[in-house]
N, C-alpha and C positions, 0 to 999 in steps of 0.2 A: 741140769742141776748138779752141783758140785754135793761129793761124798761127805764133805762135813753137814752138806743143808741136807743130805740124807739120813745123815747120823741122827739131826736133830730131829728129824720127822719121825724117823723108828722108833727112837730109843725112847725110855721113859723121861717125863717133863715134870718137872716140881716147881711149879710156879710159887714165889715167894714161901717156898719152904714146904709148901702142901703137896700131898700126892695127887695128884688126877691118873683116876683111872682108865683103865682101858675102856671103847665103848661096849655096850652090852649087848648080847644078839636078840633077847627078848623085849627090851626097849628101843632101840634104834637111836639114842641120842648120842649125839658127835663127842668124841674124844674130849672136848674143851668146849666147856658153855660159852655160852657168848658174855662178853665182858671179864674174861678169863685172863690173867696176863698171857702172853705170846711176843714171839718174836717179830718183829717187823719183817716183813716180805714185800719186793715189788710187784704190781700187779702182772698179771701171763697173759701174754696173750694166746694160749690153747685152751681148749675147751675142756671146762671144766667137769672130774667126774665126783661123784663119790667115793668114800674110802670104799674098798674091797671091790672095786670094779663096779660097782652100779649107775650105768647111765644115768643122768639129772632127766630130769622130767622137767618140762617148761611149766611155769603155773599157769592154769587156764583162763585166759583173758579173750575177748574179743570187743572191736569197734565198739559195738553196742551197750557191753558193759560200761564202759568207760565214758558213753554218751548220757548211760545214765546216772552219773555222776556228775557230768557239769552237760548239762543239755545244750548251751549254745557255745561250745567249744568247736573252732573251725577244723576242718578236714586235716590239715599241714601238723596245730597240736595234738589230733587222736592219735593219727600216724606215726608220730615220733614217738607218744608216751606208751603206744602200743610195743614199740621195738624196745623200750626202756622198763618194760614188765618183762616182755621176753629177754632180755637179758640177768634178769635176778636171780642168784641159786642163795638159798635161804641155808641150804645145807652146806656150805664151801665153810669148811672149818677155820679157816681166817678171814670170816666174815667181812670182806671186803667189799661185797656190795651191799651194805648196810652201813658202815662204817664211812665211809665215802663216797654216799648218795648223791649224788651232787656238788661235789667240793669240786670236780674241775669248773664248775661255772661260777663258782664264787672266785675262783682263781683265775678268771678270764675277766670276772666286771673287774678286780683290782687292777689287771692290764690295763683295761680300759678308761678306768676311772683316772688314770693317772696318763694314758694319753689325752683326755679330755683337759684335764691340767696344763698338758705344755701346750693345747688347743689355746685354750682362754687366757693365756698369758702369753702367747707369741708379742714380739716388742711389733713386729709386723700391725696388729690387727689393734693394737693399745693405739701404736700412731694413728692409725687411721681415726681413731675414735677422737681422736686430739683433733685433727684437722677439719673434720667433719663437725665437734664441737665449735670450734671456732669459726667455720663457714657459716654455719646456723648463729651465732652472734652475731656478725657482721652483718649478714643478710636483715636481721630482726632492727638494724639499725639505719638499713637503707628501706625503710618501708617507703613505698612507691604514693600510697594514700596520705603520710604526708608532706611527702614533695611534689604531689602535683594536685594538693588541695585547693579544692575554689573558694571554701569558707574563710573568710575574711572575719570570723567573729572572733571574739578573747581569747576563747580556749585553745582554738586553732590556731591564732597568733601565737599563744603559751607556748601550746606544744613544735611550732615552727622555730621556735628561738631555741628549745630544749634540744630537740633532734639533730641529730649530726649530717642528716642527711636532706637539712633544711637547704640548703644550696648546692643550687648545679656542679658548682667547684667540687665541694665534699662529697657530692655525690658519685661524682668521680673519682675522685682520689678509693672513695671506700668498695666501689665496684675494682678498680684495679688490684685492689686488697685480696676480694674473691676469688677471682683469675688467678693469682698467684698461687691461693692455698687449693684450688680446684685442680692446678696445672699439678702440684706436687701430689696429689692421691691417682691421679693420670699416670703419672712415672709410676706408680707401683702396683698399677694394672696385673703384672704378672705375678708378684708375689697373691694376693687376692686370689688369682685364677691359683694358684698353689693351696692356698690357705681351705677355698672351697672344697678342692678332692680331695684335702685329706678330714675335712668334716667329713663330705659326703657318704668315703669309707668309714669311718668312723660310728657313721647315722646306719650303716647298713648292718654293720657288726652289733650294735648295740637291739636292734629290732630283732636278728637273730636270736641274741643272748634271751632276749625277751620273750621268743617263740619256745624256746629252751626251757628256761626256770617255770613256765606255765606248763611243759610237757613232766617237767618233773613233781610240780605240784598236782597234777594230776593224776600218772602215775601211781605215784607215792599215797595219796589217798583209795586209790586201789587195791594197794599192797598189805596197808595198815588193815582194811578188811580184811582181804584173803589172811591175813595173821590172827585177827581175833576167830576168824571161821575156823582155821586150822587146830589153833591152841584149844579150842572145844570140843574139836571132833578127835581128836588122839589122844588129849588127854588133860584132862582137866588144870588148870593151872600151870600146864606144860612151863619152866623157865626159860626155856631155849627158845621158847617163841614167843612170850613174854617180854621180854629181854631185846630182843629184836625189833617188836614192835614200838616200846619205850623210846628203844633208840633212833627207830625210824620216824618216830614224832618229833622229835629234837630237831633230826635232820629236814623235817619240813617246814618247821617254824623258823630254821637259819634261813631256808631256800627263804620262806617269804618277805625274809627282814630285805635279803636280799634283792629281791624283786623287788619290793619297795623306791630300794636305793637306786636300782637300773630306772625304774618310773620317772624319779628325779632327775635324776642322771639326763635322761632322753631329752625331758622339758627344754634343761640349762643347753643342753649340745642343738635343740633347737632354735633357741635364742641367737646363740654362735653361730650358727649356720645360717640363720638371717641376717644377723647385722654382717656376715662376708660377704654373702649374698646383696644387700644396699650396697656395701660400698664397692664391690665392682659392678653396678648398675650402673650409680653413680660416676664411677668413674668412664663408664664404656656409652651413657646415653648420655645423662646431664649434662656432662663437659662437653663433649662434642656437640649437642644438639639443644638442648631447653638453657642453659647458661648462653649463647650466642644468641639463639633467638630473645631472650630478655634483654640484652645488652642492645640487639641491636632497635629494639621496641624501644626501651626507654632513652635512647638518644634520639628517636625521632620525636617523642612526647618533650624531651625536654630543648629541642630544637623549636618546635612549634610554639612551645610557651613563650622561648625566649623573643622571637617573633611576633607574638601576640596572632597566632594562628590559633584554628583549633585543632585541638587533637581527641586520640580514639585512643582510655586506658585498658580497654578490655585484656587486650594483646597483654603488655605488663603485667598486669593483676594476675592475668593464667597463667604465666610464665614465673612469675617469682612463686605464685601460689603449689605449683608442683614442685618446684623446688627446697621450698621452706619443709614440704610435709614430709617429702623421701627423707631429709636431715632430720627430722622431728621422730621418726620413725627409727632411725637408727639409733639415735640419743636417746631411746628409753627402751631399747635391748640389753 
């Protein structure tokens, strides 16, 4: 500590004009009430005492207290809210741990919130969403039920003249269509595998944060008791702990707005994380495997027709029918 941040600690303090006094030895209350002006200070990392040398005392907390507060709170949040009690000194005259309850975790979801942003805007996972839409249209226009229809009635005829993929020709042409925009989401196979691990990181940090803001709403509801217990037993109306507790309610209604917003947050980052998830599925099984096998079904169907053979559409139907759904599925992510 440099001798000017000494000066200021020693010397007398006239906050906006007003004397604060020294503290008093028959009351025990700290130099500077809480909500006092003061001067900004970085937080220490040494252990923190009392003025005039008196060791802090830990406030007394255990597991079970804090189980009876939220009963089906898991082992991992008792745990942490339990070291987050044990770290509160209610008496640290620049009430720092009242004051910024919690503010590193709201200063970590804005990290994150805003890596979740260049998530769902990568031009990467847009395109895909493009090519994927426009496979799913194509596909919807080479339906297999009505180019290998046996009904010979009106509406079948209707819909046979309507449909693009009333003939064999067209039906080719708009299969080679497919291949083409199947082959380009294949090329970008790897960005996908990129695009997944930094969700996945992403999906990891964000459950954390999540374990966090519950350990400190927990906590924190511990705390506000221990302060109305305190503030009655030393001294009736006590403002020093008054004051503190006010503020530690503040500070748990931010945490929960907050937690709200991570809840959300998680939902959207799962959505994202499934439609990267489709579309390197897509690109690593369908194209290689269920796209060939339909192609090469519906050339033998439409072989035999032309023929006047019979044929078997089971093969097609299953084959376009997994296909259509995986794309159906990433289109309303």
């Amino acid at each position: 500590m440099s001798a000017a941040d000494e000066d200021w600690r020693s010397g007398p303090k006239v906050p906006f004009g007003k004397e604060v006094s020294e503290p008093s030895a028959s009351t025990g209350q700290p130099r500077v009430l809480f909500g006092s002006p003061r001067r900004p200070e970085p937080p220490a990392d040494e252990p923190r005492i009392i003025g005039g040398g008196i060791v802090r005392q830990r406030i007394p907390c255990t597991t079970a207290d804090l189980r009876a507060i939220e009963p089906d709170a898991p082992e991992a949040q008792l745990a942490q809210a339990l070291r987050i009690v044990n770290s509160i000194n209610f008496d640290d005259h620049e009430f720092d741990d009242v004051v910024r309850f919690g503010t590193a975790l709201q200063e970590l979801h804005g990290r994150l919130a805003e890596q979740q942003l260049v998530l769902a805007g990568n031009e990467r996972l847009i395109e895909a969403k493009r090519l994927s839409a426009e496979l799913l249209r194509q596909l919807e226009e080479l339906d297999p039920e009505r180019l290998f229809s046996t009904d010979r009635g009106l509406i079948s005829g209707i819909r046979a003249a309507l449909s693009r993929s009333a003939s064999p020709q067209a039906f080719r042409e708009g299969t080679a269509s497919v291949v083409r925009n199947a082959a380009a989401l294949k090329e970008r196979l790897p960005d996908y595998r990129d695009l997944g691990r930094e969700g996945a990181v992403l999906k990891r940090r964000m459950t954390t944060l999540t374990v966090a803001l519950q350990a400190h709403l927990l906590a924190g509801r511990f705390l506000i008791r221990h302060l109305d217990a305190a503030a009655s037993s030393v001294a009736p109306g006590n403002p020093h702990l008054i004051s503190q507790k006010d503020a530690l309610e503040v500070r748990l209604t931010a945490l929960a707005s907050t937690l709200s917003s991570v809840t959300v947050g998680a939902q959207i980052l799962e959505t994202l994380v499934s439609t990267i998830g489709a579309a390197r599925k897509f690109a690593e099984e369908i194209v290689d495997a269920e796209l060939p096998a339909w192609q090469t079904a519906c050339a033998a169907a439409l072989a035999a027709r032309l023929d006047g053979r019979s044929y078997e559409l089971s093969g097609v139907r299953r084959h376009y029918e997994k296909i259509v759904n995986i794309l159906k599925q990433r289109n309303t992510t």
